[in-house]
N, C-alpha and C positions, 0 to 999 in steps of 0.2 A: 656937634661932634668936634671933639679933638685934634687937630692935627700938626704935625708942626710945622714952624713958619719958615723954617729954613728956605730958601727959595732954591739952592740947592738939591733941597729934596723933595719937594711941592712939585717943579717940574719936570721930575723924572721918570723915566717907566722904572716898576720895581718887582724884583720876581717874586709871584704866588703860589707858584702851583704845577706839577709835571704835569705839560700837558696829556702826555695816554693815562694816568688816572683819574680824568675826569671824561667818562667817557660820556654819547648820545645820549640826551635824555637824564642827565644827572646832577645835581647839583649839591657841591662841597662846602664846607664855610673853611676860614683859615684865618690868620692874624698879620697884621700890618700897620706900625707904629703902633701898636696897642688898639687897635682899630679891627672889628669884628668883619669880615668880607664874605657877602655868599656867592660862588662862583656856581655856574652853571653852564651847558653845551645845548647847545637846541637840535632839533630833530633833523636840521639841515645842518648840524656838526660847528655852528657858530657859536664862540664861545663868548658869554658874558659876565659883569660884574659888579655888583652892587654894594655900597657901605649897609652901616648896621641900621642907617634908616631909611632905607630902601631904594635911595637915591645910587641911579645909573652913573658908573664909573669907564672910563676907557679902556680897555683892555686890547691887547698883542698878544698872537702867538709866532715865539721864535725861538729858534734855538733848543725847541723838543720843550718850553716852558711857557706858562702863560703869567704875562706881566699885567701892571694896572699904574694908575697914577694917580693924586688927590689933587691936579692941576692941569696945566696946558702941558703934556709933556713934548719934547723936543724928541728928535727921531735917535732911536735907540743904537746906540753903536756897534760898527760891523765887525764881524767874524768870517773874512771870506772864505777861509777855510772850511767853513761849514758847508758850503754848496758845492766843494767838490764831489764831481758823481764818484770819486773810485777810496772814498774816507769811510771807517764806522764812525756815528756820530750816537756816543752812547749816553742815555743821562745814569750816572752810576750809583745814585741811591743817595736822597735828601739827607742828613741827621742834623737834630737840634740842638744847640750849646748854648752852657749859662756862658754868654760870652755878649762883648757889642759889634758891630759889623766892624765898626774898623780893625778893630784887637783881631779879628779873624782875618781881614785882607793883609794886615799887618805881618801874619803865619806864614800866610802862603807868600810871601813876597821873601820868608827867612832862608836863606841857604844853610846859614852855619847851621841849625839844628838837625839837617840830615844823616851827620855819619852818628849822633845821639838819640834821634828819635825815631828815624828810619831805619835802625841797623840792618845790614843785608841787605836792602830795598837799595833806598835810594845814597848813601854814604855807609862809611865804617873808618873803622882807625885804622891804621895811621894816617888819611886820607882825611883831616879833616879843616884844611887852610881853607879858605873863602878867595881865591882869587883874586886881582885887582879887576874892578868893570867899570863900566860907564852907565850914568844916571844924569837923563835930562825930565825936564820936562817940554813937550813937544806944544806950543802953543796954539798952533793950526786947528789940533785934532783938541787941544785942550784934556790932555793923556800923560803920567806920569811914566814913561820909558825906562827899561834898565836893558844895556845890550852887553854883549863879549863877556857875559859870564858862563863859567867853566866849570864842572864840580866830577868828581871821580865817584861812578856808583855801582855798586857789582850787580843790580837786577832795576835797571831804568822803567820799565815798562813790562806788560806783562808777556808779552812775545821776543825779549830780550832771552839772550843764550849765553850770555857771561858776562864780566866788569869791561866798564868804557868810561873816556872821558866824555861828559854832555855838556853840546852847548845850551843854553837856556837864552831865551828871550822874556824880559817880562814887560806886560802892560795893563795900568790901572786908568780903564776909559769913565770911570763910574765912581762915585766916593765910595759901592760898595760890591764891587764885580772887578773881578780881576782876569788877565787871561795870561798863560805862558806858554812858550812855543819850547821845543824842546827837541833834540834830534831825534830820528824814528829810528827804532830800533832795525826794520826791515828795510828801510831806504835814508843810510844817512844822510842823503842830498834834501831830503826835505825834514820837515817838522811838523810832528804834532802839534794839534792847539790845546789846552785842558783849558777851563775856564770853571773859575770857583764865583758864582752868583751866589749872595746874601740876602737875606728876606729878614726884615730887621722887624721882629714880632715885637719888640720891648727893646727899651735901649741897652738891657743886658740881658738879651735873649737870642736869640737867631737862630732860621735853618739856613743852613749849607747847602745848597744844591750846585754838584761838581758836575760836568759836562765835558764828556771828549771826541776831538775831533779827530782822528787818529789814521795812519796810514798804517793798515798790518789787516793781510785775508788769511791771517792761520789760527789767531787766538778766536775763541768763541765770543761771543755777549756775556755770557756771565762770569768768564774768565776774567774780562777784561774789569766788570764789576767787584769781582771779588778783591783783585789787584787793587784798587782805588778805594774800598771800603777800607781795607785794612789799611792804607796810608792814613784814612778819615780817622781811621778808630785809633791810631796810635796819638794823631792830633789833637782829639776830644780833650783827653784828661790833662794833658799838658797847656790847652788852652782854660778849660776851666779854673785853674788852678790860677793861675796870673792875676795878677793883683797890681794896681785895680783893673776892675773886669775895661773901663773906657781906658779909653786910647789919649794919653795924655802928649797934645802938641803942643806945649811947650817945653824947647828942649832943654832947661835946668831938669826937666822932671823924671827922664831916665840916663845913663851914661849910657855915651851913642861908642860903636866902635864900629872898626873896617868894615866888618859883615853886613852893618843895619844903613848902609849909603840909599838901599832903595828908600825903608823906613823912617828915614829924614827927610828924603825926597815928599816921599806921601805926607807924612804928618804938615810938612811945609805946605804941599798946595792945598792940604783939607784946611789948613788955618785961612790962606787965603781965601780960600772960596767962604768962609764965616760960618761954617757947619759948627752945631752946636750940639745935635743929634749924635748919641754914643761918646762924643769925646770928651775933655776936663782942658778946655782952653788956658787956663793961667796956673803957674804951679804956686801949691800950697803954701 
């Protein structure tokens, strides 16, 4: 079997699978680096995971998903957010993109595209300046940080009631999961988590699987779902379309401006970490 050598990516968990569609008694297959996985649940609800040659894999469930790894993997980073008892914690519906993971964490890390891609939602004109923020990388947690960003959106969330300014929090704990915090529309003293996990079927394939942690008891579950597909869906074709599909870090190879301070951040530490997987390390 094929895998890749990155050791970046060798020992990491990486999501496969929502876990409630793999229910008691069933077993899925699904794709991973180009690698065939049959997941299955047993009669006591424990979930397991195997490659294409029958060989037992480790698997995790968390965060409503079931992960796996092709190595030793190290413990999978926290979301406290999530075990708050009084949050909906929704997984809002997987989709697949001709895309590679980074080009997708890449997206989700863009503010400037929201008053263009998001119209209504999350930006609009004349609202479309990028704030100034701040971007470290946190060494401790080994996390690419972006804080005190600011963006004007007339329908934030889907239990929002008019335009607000939002703070946003972003953090890349994973070369291919991202999570951002974001004011709550019904409690702006706290924040929502959403967290966009990447399941890298091909290095220019991916499913999306978006997840929220959310503080709000008025909208329904699939209110909330519908709200978040339709941000995915407006994402799709605009991701698809980018050229080239991998994520190219080095920085001769796209012109960086104010807006992409997170996306030099990221491209930076993925070089560092020597990932090879999805991106185009040297320019043409």
């Amino acid at each position: 079997m094929t895998i890749p050598l990155d050791p970046v990516i060798r020992d990491l968990w990486h999501v496969v699978f929502v876990a409630e569609s793999l229910p008691v008694g069933s077993s899925r297959s699904t794709m991973l680096f180009e690698q065939r996985l049959t997941l299955a649940r047993t009669a006591n609800g424990a979930p397991s995971a195997a490659d294409d040659a029958g060989r037992p894999l480790p698997v995790l469930e968390r965060y409503g998903f079931l992960w796996t790894s092709f190595g030793e993997p190290v413990p999978l980073f926290e979301i406290p957010e999530y075990d708050e008892p009084d949050r909906k914690n929704v997984c809002t519906g997987s989709v697949g993109i001709r895309v590679s993971a980074p080009r997708a964490i890449e997206n989700f890390l863009d503010m400037g595209h929201f008053p263009f891609v998001h119209t209504g939602l999350l930006g609009e004109e004349p609202h479309t300046e990028v704030k100034e923020y701040t971007v470290s990388v946190d060494d401790e947690r080994d996390e690419v940080v972006a804080t005190e960003c600011r963006f004007w959106q007339p329908q934030a969330a889907a239990a929002s009631t008019g335009g607000a300014e939002v703070e946003y929090v972003y953090r890349v704990p994973h070369p291919f999961c991202a999570v951002l915090y974001k004011t709550s529309a019904p409690d702006p003293a706290r924040f929502d988590a959403i967290a966009l996990f990447v399941q890298p079927v091909a290095e220019e394939r991916v499913i999306g699987h978006p997840m929220m942690s959310i503080v709000d008891d008025v909208s329904t579950v699939g209110a909330i779902r519908r709200f978040q597909l339709t941000i995915f869906g407006q994402d799709k074709p605009i991701l698809e379309n980018q050229r080239p599909r991998r994520l190219p870090l080095d920085p001769r190879a796209e012109t960086p401006i104010r807006a992409d301070k997170s996306s030099i951040a990221y491209r930076r530490w993925l070089l560092a970490k020597g990932l090879r997987y999805g991106v185009i390390r040297a320019a043409a």
